[in-house]
C-alpha positions as CSV (number, residue, x, y, z in Angstrom):
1,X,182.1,32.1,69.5
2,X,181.2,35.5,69.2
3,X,179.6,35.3,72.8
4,X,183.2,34.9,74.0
5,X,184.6,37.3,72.5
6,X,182.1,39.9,73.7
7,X,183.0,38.8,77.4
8,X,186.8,38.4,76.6
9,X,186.5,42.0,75.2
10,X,184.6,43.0,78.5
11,X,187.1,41.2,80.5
12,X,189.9,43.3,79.2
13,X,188.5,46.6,79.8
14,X,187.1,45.9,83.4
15,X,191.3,44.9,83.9
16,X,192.3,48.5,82.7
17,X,189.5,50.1,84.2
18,X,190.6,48.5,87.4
19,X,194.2,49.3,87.2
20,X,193.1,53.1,86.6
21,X,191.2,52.9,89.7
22,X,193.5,50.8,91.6
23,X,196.4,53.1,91.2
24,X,194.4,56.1,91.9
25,X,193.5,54.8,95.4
26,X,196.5,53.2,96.3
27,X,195.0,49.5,96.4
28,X,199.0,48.2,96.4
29,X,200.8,45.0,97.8
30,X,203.5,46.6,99.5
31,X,206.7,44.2,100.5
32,X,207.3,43.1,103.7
33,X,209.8,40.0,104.8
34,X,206.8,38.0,103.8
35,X,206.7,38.9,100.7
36,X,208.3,37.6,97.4
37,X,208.3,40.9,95.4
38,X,210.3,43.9,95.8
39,X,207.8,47.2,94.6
40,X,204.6,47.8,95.7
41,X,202.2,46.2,93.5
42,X,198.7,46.0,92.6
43,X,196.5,44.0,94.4
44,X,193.1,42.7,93.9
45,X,193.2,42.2,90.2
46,X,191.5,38.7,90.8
47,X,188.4,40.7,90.6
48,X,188.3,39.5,87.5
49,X,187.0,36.6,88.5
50,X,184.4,37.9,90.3
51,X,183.7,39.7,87.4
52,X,183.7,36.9,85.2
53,X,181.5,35.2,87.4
54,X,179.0,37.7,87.5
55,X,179.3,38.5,83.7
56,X,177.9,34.5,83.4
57,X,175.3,34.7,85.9
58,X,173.4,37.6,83.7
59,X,174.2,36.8,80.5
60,X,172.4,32.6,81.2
61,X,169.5,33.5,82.9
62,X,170.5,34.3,86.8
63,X,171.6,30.2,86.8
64,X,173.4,29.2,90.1
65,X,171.8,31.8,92.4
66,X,173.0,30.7,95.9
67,X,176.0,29.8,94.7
68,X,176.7,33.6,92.7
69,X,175.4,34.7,96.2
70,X,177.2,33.4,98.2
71,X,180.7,34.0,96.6
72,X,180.0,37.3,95.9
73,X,179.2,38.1,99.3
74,X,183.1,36.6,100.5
75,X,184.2,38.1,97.3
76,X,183.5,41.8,98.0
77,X,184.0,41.2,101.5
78,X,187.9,39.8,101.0
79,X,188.6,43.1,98.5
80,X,187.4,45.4,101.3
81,X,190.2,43.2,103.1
82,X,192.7,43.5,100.5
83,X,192.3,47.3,100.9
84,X,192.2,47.4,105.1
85,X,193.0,44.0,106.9
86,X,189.7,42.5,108.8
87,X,189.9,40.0,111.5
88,X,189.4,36.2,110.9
89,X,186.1,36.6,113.5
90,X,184.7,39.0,111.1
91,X,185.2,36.9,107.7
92,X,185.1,33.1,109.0
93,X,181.1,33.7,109.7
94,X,180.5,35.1,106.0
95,X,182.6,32.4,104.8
96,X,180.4,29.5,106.7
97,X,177.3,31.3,105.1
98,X,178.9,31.2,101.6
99,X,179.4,27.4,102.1
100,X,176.0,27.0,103.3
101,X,174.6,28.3,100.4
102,X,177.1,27.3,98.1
103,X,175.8,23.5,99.5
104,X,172.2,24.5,98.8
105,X,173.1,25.6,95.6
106,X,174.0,21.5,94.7
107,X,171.7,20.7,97.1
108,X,171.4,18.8,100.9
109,X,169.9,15.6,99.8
110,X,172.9,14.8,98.4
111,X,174.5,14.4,101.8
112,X,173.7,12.5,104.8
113,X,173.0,14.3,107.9
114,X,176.1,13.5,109.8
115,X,178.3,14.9,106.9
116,X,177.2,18.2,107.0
117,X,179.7,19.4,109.7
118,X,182.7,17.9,108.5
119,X,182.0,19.0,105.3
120,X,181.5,22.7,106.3
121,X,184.9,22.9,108.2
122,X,186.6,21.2,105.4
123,X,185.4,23.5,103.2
124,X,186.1,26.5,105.0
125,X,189.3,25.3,105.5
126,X,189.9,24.6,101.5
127,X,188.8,28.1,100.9
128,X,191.4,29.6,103.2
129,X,194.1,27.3,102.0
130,X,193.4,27.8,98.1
131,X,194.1,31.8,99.4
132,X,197.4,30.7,100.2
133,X,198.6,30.0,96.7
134,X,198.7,34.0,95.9
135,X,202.4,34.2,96.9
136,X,204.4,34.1,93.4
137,X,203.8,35.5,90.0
138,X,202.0,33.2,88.1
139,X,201.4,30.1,91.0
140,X,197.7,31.1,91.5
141,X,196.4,32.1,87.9
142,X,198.2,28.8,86.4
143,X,196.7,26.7,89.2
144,X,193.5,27.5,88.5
145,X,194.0,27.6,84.9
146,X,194.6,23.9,84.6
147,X,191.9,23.3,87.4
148,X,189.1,24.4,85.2
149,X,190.4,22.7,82.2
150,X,190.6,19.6,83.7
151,X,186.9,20.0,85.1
152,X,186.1,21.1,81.8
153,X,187.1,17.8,80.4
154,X,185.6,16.1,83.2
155,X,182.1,18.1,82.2
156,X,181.8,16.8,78.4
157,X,181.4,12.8,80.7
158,X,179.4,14.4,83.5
159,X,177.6,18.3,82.2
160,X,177.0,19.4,85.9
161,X,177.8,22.9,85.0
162,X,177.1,24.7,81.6
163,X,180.2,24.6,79.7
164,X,179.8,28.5,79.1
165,X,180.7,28.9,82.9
166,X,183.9,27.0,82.4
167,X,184.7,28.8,79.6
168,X,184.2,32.5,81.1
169,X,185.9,31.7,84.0
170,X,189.0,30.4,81.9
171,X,189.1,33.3,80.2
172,X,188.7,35.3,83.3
173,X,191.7,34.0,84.7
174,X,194.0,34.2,80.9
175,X,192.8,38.1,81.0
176,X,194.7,38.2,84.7
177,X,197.2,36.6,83.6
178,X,198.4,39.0,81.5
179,X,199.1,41.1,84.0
180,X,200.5,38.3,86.6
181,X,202.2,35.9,84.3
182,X,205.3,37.7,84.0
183,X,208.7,38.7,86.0
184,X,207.5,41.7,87.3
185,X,203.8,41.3,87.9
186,X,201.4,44.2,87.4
187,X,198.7,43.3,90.0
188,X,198.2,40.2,92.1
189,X,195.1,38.4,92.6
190,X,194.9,39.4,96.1
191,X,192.2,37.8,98.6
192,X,189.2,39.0,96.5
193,X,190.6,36.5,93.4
194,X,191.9,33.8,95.8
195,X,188.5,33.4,97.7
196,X,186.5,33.8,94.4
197,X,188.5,31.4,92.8
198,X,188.9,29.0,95.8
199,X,184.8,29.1,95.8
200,X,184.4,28.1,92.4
201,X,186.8,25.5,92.0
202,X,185.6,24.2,95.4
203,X,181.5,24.1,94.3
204,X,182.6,22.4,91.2
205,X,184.7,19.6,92.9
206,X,181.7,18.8,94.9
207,X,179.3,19.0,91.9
208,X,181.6,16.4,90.0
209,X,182.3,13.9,93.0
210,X,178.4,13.9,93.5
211,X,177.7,12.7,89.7
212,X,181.0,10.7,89.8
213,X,181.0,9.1,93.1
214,X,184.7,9.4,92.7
215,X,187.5,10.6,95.2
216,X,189.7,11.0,91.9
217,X,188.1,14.1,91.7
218,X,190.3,16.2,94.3
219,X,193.5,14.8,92.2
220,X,192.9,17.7,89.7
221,X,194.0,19.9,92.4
222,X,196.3,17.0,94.4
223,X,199.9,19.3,93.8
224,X,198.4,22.9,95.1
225,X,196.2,21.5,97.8
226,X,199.4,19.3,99.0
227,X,201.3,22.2,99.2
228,X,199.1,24.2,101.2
229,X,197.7,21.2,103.5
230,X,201.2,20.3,104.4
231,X,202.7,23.6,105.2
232,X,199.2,24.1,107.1
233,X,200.7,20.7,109.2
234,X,203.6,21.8,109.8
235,X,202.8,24.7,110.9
236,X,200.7,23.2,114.1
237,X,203.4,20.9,114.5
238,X,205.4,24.1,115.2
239,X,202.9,25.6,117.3
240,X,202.8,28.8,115.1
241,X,200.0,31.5,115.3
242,X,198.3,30.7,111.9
243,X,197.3,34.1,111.5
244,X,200.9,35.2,111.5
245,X,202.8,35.4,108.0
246,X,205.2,33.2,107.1
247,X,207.2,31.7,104.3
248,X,207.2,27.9,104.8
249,X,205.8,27.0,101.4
250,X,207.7,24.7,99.0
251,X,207.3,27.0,95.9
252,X,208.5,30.1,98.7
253,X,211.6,28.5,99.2
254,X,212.0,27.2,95.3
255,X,212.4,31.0,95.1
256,X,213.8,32.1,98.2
257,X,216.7,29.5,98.5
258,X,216.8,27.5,95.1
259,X,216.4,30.8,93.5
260,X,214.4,29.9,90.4
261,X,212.3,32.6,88.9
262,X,208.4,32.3,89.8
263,X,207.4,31.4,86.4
264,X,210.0,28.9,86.9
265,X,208.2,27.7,89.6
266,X,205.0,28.3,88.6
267,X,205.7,26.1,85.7
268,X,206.8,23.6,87.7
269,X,203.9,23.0,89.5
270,X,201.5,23.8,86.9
271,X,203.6,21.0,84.8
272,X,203.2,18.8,87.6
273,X,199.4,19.2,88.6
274,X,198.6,18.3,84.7
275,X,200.4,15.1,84.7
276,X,198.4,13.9,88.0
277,X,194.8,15.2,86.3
278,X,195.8,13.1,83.3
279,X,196.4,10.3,85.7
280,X,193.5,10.6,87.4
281,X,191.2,11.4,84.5
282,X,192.7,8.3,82.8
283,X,191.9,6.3,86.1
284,X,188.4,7.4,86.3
285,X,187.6,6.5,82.7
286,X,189.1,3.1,83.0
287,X,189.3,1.1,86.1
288,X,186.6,0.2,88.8
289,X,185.0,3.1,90.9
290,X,186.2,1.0,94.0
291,X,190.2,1.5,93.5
292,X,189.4,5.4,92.8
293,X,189.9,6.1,96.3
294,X,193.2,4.2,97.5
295,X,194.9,6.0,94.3
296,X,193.3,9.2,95.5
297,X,195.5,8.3,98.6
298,X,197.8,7.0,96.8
299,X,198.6,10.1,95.1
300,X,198.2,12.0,98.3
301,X,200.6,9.9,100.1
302,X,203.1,10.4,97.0
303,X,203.1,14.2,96.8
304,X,203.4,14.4,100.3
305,X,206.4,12.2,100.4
306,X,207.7,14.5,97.8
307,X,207.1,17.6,99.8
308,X,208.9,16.4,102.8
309,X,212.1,15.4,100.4
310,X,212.3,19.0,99.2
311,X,211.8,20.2,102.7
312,X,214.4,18.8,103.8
313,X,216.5,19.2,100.9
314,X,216.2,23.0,101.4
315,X,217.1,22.5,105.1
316,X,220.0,20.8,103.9
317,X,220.8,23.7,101.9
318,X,220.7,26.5,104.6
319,X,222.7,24.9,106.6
């Protein structure tokens, strides 16, 4: 216990110490049409995550090497891109290598050879979608929140992971939300949190479906990733320039249009995500391993069903 409070302490003054800095160099979210604040605003408090991260690897031993490595590397590389906007050609390559090592880290044998490729674009493409979710106070530090406690609970059944790295990285993200989890946010994760976090939550789905053998796994992030993979959709359906900005997420236009608050929302989804974990947690304890995957879809196939209702609903409501 007192461990946790040394790094919850430490936690707390690397967020001040950050803010100091922050404002003294002008690292600010300023609003554009994009946006869904008003001021400019801090950006690139989800360095605390990276800090949190880093504050585990020395304190058990240097555990997880590739895997530190390889987020840190896209870590530090998205807060130099929070500060001054780098091109996808630079940061897709570093983010391939991250994944590379991040795979090494749980190890190739683990996978058969003609996975690897799928499962390098997939994951690339999870890490950039997870960066999404930084759009409205609260939406990405509750996310992950209930992420890691649901893989938490899934650790005491299968202890992939020391629990200690849960735990730091839970308080990691409570720490940021301090300053995030309000009406008028002090800082915002930025890319440097989104990527860190989008890393971790990404090495320890894999870890978990490789001791499980279950699909159930990617429920405990089913409602954020449905978001993000369906607006992703419908986006190429449009033929839009994905590296534009835009504002055709669901929880966007719950603020935008339906004009709740972002905690509102945030809540919302937050509430949402916990009652599919519980499902899916429930499933995986109780019936056969060869249903886990058509209620994996199932689940899927539900959320998206519900995306396109509110879609449409809000079209219905411009009009």
């Amino acid at each position: 216990m007192i461990k946790y409070v040394i790094i919850f302490v430490a936690l707390i003054v690397s967020a001040f110490l950050y803010l100091k800095i922050a404002m003294k160099y002008r690292i600010l979210d300023n609003p554009n049409y994009r946006s869904s604040h008003v001021k400019p605003t801090i950006r690139g408090g989800g360095i605390l995550f990276l800090f949190g991260l880093l504050i585990f690897f020395f304190w058990n031993h240097f555990v997880y090497p590739y895997f530190v490595l390889g987020t840190g590397m896209i870590a530090l590389l998205s807060f130099v891109d929070d500060i001054k906007t780098l091109s996808a050609k630079i940061r897709w390559p570093f983010q391939l290598l991250a994944v590379i090592l991040l795979l090494y880290e749980i190890g190739f044998d683990h996978f058969p050879i003609w996975s690897y490729i799928p499962i390098l674009i997939l994951a690339v493409g999870f890490i950039n979608l997870f960066n999404f979710l930084d759009g409205i106070n609260g939406i990405a530090g509750f996310s992950s929140l209930v992420v890691l406690a649901g893989f938490y609970y899934l650790n005491q059944e299968y202890p992939v992971v020391d629990d200690s790295f849960l735990i730091t990285m839970m308080l990691s993200v409570v720490v940021f939300g301090f300053f995030n989890f309000r009406k008028k946010a002090v800082m915002f994760a930025g890319d440097v949190g989104s990527i860190t976090m989008a890393m971790v939550i990404l090495y320890l789905a894999i870890e978990y479906m490789v001791a499980s053998g279950s699909a159930l796994v990617m429920c405990l992030y089913m409602v954020f990733g449905a978001d993000s993979t369906n607006t992703l959709l419908y986006r190429v359906i449009k033929k839009e320039k994905l590296s534009q900005p835009h504002r055709h997420h669901i929880y966007q236009k719950l603020v935008d249009n339906f004009k709740f608050s972002h905690l509102q929302v945030s809540s919302y989804y937050t509430i949402l995500q916990v009652l599919v974990s519980v499902f899916a947690l429930y499933a995986m304890h109780n019936l056969d391993l060869k249903y886990h995957f058509v209620l994996g879809m199932a689940v899927s196939l539900i959320l998206t069903a519900f995306y396109i209702y509110l879609f449409r609903k809000n079209e219905k409501r411009i009009q």
